[in-house]
Rosetta silent file (secondary structure, phi, psi, omega in degrees, C-alpha in Angstrom):
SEQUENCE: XXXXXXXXXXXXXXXXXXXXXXXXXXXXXXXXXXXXXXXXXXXXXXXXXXXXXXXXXXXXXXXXXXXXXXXXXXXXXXXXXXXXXXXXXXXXXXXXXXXXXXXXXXXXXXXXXXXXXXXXXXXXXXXXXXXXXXXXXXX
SCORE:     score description
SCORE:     0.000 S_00000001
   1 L     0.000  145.211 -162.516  101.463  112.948   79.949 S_00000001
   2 E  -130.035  135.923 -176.092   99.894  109.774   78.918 S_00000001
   3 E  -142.132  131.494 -176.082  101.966  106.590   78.062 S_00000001
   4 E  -151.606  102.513  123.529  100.951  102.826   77.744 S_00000001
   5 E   -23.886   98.736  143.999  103.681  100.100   77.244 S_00000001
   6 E   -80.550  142.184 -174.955  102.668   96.306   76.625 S_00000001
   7 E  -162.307  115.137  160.617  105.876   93.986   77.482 S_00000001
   8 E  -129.811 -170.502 -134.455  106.659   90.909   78.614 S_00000001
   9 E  -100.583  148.521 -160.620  108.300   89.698   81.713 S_00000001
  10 L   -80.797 -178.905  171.370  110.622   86.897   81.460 S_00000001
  11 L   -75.293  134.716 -160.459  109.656   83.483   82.007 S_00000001
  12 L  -134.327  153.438 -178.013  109.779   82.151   86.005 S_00000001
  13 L   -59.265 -174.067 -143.133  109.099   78.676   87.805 S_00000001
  14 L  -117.582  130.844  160.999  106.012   78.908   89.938 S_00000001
  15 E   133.013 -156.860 -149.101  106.339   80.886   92.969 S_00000001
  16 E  -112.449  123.939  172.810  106.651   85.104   94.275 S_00000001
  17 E  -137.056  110.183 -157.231  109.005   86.597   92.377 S_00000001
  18 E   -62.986  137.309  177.145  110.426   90.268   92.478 S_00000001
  19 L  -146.646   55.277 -172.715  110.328   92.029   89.460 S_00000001
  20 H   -69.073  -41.881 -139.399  110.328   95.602   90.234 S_00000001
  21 H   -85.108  -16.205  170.767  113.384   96.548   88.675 S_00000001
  22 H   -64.710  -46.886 -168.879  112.472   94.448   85.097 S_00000001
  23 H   -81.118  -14.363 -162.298  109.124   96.605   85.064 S_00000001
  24 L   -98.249  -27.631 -166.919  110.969   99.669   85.855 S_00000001
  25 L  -109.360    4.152  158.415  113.586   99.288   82.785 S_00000001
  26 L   -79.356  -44.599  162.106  110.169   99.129   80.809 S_00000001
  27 L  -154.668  133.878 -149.024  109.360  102.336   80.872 S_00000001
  28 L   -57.910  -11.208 -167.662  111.426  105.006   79.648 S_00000001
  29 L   -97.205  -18.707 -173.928  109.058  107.940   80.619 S_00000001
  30 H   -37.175  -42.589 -173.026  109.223  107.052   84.384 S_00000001
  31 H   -63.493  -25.415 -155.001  112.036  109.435   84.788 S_00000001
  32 H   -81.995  -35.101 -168.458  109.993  112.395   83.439 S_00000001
  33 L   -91.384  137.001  164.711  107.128  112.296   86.080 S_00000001
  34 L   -89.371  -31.276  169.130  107.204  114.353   89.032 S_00000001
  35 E  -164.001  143.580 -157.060  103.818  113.111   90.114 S_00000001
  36 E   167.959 -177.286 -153.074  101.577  110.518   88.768 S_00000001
  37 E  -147.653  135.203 -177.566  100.071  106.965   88.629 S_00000001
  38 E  -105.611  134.311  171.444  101.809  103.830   87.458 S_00000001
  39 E  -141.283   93.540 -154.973   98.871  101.003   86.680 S_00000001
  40 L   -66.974  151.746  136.599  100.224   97.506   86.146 S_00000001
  41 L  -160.408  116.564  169.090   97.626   94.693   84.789 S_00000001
  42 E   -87.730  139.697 -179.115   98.954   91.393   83.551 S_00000001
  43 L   -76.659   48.700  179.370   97.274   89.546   80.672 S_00000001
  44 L  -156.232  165.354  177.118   96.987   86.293   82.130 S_00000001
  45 L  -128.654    8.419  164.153   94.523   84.861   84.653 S_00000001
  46 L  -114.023   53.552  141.226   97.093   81.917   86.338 S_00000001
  47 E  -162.259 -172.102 -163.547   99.649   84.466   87.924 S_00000001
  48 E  -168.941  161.484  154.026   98.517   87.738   89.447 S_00000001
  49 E   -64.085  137.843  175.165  100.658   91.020   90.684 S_00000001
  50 E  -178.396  160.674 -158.404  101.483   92.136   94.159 S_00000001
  51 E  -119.520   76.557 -164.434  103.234   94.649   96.070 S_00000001
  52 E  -142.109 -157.637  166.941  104.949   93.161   98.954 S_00000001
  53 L   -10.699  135.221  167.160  108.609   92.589  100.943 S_00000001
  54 L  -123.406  -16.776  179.823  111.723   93.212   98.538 S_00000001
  55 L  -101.002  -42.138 -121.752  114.857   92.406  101.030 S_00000001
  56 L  -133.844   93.799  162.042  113.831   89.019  102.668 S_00000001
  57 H   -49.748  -29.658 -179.012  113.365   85.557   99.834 S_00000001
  58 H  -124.289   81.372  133.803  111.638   84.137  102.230 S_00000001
  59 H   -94.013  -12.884 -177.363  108.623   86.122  102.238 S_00000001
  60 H  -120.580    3.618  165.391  107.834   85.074   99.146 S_00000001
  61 H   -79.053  -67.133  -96.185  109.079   81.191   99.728 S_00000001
  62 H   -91.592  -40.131  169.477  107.054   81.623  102.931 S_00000001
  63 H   -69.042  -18.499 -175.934  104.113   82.967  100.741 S_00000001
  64 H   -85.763  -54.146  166.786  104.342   80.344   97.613 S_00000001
  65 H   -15.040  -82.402  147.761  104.445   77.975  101.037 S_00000001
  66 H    -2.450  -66.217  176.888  101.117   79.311  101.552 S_00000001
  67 H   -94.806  -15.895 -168.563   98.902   79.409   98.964 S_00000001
  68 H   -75.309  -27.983  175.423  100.608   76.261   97.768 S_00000001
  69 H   -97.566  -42.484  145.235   98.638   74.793  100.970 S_00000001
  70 H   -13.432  -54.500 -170.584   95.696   77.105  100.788 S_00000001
  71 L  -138.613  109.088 -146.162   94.559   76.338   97.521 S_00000001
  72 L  -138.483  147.638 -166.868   96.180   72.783   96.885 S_00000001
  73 L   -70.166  -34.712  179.254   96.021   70.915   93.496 S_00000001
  74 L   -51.768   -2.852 -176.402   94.931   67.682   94.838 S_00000001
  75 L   -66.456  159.322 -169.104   91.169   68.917   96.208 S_00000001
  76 L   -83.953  -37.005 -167.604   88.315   66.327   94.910 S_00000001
  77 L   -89.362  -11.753  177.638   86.063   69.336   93.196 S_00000001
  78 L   -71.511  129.674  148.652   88.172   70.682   90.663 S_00000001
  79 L   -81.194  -52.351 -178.709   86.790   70.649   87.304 S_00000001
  80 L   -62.277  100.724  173.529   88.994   72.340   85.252 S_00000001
  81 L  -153.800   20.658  162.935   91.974   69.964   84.904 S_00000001
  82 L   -57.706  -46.341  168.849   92.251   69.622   81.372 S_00000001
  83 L   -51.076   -0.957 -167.092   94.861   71.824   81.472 S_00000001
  84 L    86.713  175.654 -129.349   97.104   69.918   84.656 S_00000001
  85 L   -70.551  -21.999  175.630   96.847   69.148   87.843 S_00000001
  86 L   -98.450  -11.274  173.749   98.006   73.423   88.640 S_00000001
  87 H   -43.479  -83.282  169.844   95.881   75.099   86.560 S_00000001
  88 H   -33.876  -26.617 -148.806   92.590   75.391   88.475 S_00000001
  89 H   -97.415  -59.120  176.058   94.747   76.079   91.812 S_00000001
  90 H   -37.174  -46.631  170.442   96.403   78.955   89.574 S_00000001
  91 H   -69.685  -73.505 -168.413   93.022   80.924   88.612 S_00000001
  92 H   -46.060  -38.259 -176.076   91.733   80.380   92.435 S_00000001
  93 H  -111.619   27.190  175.545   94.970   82.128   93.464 S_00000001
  94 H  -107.391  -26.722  175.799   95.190   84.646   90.915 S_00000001
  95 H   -59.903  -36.818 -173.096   91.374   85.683   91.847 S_00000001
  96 H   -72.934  -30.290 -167.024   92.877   86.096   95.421 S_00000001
  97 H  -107.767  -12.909  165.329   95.604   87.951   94.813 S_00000001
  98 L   146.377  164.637  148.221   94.615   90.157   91.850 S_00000001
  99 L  -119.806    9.207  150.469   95.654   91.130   88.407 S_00000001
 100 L  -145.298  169.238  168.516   96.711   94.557   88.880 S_00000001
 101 L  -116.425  157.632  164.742   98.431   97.407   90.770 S_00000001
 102 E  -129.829  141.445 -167.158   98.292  100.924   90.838 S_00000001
 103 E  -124.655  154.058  174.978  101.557  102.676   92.454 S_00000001
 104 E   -91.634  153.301  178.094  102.268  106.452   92.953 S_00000001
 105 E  -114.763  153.421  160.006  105.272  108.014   90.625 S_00000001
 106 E  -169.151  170.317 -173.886  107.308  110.747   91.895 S_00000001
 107 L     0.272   68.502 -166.255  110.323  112.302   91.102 S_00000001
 108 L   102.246  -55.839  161.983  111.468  110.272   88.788 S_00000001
 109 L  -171.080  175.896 -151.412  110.277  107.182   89.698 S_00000001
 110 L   -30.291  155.871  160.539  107.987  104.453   91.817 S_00000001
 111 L  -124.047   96.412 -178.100  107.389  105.882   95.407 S_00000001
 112 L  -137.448  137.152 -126.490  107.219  102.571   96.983 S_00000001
 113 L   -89.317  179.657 -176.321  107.727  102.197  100.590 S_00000001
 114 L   -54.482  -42.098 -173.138  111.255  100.931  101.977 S_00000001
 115 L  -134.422   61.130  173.558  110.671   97.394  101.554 S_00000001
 116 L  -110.145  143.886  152.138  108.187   97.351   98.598 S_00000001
 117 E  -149.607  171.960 -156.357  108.789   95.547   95.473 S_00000001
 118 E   -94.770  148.850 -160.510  106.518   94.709   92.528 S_00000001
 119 E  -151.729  140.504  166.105  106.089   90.812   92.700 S_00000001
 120 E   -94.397  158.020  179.464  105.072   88.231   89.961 S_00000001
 121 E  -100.642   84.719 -175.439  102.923   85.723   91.060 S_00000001
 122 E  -117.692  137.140 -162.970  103.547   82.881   88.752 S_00000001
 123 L   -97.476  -41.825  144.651  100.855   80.088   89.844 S_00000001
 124 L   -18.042  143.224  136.316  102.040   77.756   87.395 S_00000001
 125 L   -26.632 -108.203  157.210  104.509   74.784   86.855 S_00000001
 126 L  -109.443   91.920 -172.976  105.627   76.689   83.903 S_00000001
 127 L   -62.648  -25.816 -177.169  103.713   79.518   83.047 S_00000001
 128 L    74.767 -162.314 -158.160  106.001   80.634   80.423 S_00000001
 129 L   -93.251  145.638 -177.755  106.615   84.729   79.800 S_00000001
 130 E  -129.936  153.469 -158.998  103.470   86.943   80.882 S_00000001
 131 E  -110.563  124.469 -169.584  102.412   90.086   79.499 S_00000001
 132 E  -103.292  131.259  145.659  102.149   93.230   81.580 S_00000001
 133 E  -142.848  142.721 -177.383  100.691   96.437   80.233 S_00000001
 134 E  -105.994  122.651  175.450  101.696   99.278   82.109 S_00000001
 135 E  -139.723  128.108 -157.518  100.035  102.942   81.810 S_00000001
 136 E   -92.859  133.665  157.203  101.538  105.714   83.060 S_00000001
 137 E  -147.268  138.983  176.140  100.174  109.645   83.811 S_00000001
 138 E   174.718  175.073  169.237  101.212  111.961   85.214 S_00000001
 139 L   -85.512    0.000    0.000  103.227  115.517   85.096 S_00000001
């Protein structure tokens, strides 16, 4: 079985934000697969996807903490700034972390490890709502 959902996710302030259970109430065939491949890729290039912690907030303040210092809006070489002062920081940390996943299905649904959850990335100020499409296969 073959499936492909576009949808999107609601709008979130800048920072790591879990959204397994949003992506998961997305699509209705999940239940159906015994084994198969889930393949995430958001339609934006200033947030990105990631797979990481799901019980502990601050892994992801400790990670927006991060990157927020990593790749920091204030550097002398950005070009790109028509758009504000986070934009440019936002593509440089959507290149690092990615714009999709691919997850195993099983019975029913995500096989994701005890303390995995699906995580938006929003790189942004206000990114506003971002667009996922998800395509599923599997038996």
């Amino acid at each position: 079985m073959w499936a492909q959902h576009e949808f999107a996710l609601e709008p979130r302030p800048r920072g790591f934000h879990l959204v397994t259970r949003e992506v998961v109430s997305k699509l209705p065939e999940l239940g159906r697969i015994e084994a198969g491949l889930l393949h995430l890729h958001i339609l934006h290039t200033s947030a990105s996807l990631a797979l990481n912690e799901n019980a502990s907030g601050d892994v992801r303040t400790d990670l927006e903490s991060w990157f927020n210092d990593a790749v920091r809006e204030d550097a002398p070489y950005w070009r790109h700034t028509f758009e504000g002062r986070d934009d440019m920081p936002a593509h440089v940390k959507a290149v690092l972390i990615g714009p999709s996943l691919t997850l195993p299905v099983g019975g029913g649904g995500l096989r994701l490890g005890t303390w995995q959850g699906i995580y938006l990335c929003e790189h942004r100020d206000h990114g506003g709502s971002r667009r996922i499409v998800a395509t599923l296969n599997g038996d």
